[in-house]
C-alpha positions in Angstrom: -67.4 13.2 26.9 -66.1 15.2 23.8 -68.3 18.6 24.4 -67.0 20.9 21.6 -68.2 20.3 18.3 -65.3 18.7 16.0 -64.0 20.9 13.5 -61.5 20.8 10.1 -59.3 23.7 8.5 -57.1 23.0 5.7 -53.3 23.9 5.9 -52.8 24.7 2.3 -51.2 27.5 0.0 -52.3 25.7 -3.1 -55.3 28.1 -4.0 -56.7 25.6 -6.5 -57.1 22.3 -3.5 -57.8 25.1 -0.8 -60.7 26.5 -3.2 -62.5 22.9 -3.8 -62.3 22.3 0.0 -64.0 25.6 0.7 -66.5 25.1 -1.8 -67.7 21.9 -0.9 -68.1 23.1 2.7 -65.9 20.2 4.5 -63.4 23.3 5.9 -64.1 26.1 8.5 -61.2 27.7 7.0 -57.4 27.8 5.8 -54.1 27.8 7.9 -50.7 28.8 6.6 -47.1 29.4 8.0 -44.3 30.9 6.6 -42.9 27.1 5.2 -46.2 26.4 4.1 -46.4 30.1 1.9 -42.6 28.8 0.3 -44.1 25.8 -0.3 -46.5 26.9 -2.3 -44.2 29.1 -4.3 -46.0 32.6 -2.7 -44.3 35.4 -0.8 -44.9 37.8 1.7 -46.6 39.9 -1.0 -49.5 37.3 -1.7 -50.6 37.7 1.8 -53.4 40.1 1.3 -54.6 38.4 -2.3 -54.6 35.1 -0.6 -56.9 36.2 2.5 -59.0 38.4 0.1 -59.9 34.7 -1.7 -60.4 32.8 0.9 -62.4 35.3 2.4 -64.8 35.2 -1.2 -64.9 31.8 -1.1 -66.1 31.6 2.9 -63.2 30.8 5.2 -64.4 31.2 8.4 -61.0 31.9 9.9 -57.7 32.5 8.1 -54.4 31.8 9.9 -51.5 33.9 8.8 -48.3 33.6 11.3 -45.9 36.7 11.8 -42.7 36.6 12.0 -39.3 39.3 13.3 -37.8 36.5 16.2 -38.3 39.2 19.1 -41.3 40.9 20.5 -41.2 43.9 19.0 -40.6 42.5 15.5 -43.8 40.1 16.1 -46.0 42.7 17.1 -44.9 45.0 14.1 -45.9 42.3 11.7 -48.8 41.5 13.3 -50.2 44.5 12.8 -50.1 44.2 8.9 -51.6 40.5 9.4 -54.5 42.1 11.3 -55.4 44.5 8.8 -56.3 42.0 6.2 -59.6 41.5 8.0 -61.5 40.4 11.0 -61.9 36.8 10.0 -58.0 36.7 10.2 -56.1 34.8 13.1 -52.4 35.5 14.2 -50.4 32.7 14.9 -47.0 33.6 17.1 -44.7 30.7 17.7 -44.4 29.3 21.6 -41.0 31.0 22.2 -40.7 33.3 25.5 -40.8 36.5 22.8 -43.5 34.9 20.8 -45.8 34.1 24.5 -45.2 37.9 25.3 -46.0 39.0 21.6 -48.9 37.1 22.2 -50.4 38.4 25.0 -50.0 41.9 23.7 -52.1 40.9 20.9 -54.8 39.4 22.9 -55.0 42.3 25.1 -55.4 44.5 22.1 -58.3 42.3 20.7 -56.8 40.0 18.4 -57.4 36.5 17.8 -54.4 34.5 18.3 -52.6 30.7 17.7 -49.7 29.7 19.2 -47.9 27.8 17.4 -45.3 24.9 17.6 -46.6 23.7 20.9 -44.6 20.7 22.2 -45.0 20.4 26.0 -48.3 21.1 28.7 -46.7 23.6 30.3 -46.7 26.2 27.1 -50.4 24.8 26.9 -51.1 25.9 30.5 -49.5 29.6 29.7 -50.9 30.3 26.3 -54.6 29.5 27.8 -53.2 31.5 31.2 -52.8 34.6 28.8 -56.1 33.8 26.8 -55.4 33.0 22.9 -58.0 31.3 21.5 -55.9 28.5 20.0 -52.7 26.4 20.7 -51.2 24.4 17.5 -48.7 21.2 18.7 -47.9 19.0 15.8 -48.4 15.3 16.1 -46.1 14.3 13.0 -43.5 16.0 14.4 -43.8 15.0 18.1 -43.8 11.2 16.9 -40.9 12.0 14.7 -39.0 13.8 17.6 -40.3 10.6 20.5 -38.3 8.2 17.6 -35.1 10.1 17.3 -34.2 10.4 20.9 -35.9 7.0 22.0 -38.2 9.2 24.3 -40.3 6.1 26.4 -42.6 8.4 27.7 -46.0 9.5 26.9 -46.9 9.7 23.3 -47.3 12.1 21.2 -51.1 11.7 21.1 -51.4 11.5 25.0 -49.6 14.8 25.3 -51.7 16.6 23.4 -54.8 15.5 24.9 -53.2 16.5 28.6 -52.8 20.0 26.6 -56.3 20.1 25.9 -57.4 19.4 29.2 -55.6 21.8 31.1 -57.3 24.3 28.5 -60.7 23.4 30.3 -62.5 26.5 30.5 -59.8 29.0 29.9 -61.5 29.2 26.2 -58.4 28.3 24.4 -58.1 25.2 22.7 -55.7 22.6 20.8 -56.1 23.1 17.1 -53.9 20.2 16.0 -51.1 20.1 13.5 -48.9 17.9 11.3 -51.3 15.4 10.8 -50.7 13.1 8.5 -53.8 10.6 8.2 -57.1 10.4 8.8 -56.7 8.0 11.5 -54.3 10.4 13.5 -57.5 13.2 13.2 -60.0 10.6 14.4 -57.7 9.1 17.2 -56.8 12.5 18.6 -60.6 12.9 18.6 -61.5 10.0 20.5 -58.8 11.7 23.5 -60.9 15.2 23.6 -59.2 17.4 21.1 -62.2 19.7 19.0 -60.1 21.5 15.8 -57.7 19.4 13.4 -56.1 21.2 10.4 -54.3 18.7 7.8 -53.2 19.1 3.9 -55.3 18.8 1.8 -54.8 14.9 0.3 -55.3 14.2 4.2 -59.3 15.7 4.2 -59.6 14.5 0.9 -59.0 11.4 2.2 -61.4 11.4 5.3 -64.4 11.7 2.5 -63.4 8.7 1.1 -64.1 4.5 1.5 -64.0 1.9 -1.2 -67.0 0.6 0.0 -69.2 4.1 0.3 -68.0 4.8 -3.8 -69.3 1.2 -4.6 -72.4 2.1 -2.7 -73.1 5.2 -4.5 -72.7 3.7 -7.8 -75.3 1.0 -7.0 -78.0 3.4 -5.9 -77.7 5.2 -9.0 -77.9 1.7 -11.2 -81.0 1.2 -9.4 -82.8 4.5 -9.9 -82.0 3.9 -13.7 -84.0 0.8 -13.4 -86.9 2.9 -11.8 -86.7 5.2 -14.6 -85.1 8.0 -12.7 
C-alpha cells in the first residue's frame, strides 16, 4: 500500500513553462540545480528574483542547491539560499562533505535534499541524519546500468529499496531525471510519493488523444442544448 499522497514539482528555470504549471495548480513547487540555472541562461544573481516569483505565483517549496565542494564552502552558501525565504529547500549533493554539510543544516532547522543519490546505503544515512528529501535520478541510473552492462537490479527497483528504508525516518525519495510519464507512474506503483520532471514531461501526463476528443464532443453537444 502507497500511504503518502503522490506529489509533482517541476524541474525548470524557464520562468515562462514554470509559471503556467504553477498557475494551473498541477505543481507543489519548482526544483533547480546549478546545470539546470545554466540551462536556462540565469546565474547565481537570479537566485533571489527567481524564488521571489515562484514564491508570488504559489510554489509550495523551492529547491535551490549550494555549492563550494567541501563543507565549509556548502554551509557558507547555504546560508544565502536560506535567506530567500522559508518556503525554500537546500539541496547538498550525496558526497561525504555534502552528508556532513547536511546534517549541519538540519540540525540548524533547515529543510534539506540530497541530491544525486545512486545507491541505499546514502538513502539509509541521509534519512539517519533526518533531511526531509533524497533525489536519485532514474534517467541517469538506467543510462549508467547500460554503459557498464550492470545485470543487477534496475534502476527503478533501487529506488523503491531507497524508499523503503526511509520508512518512518520522515525522509523521502523525491525522484529525479525522469523522462516520461510512464517512468513517474511506474516508480509510483513501487512506493515512491514525490516526482519532479521538466516541464514537456508534466505537460505530458495531462494529456491523451482520447480525453481531447472527448472534451470536444461534450462541448458539440451542449451547443445542441443551447448552451
Amino acid at each position: 500500500m502507497i500511504a503518502i499522497a503522490p506529489r509533482l514539482y517541476v524541474d525548470s528555470a524557464d520562468t515562462d513553462r514554470v509559471s503556467r504549471l504553477l498557475a494551473a495548480g498541477v505543481v507543489h513547487g519548482v526544483t533547480t540545480n546549478p546545470t539546470i540555472l545554466e540551462r536556462g541562461g540565469r546565474t547565481a544573481a537570479d537566485i533571489p528574483e527567481l524564488y521571489a516569483r515562484w514564491e508570488s505565483e504559489g510554489a509550495q517549496e523551492i529547491f535551490f542547491q549550494t555549492w563550494g565542494g567541501d563543507t565549509a564552502s556548502f554551509l557558507r552558501n547555504a546560508e544565502g539560499i536560506r535567506a530567500l525565504g522559508d518556503r525554500v529547500v537546500v539541496k547538498v549533493p550525496a558526497t561525504a562533505d555534502g552528508f556532513a554539510a547536511a546534517s549541519a543544516l538540519v540540525r540548524d532547522g533547515a529543510t534539506v535534499l540530497v541530491t544525486a543519490v545512486y545507491s541505499v546505503a546514502q538513502a539509509l544515512v541521509s534519512a539517519s541524519i533526518g533531511v526531509r528529501y533524497i533525489a536519485p535520478y532514474l534517467g541517469r541510473m538506467r543510462d549508467a546500468a547500460a554503459e557498464t552492462g550492470f545485470s543487477g537490479p534496475g534502476a527503478e527497483d533501487v529506488i523503491a529499496r531507497m524508499q523503503e528504508v526511509c520508512v518512518g525516518s520522515g525522509t523521502d525519495v523525491l525522484a529525479a531525471s525522469l523522462r516520461s510519464p510512464e517512468d513517474i507512474v511506474g516508480l509510483r506503483m513501487l512506493g515512491v510519493p514525490y516526482f519532479t520532471a521538466a516541464p514537456d514531461v508534466i505537460e505530458r501526463m495531462l494529456l491523451h488523444d482520447v480525453s481531447d476528443r472527448s472534451a470536444v464532443e461534450f462541448d458539440a453537444a451542449m451547443g445542441r442544448l443551447g448552451a
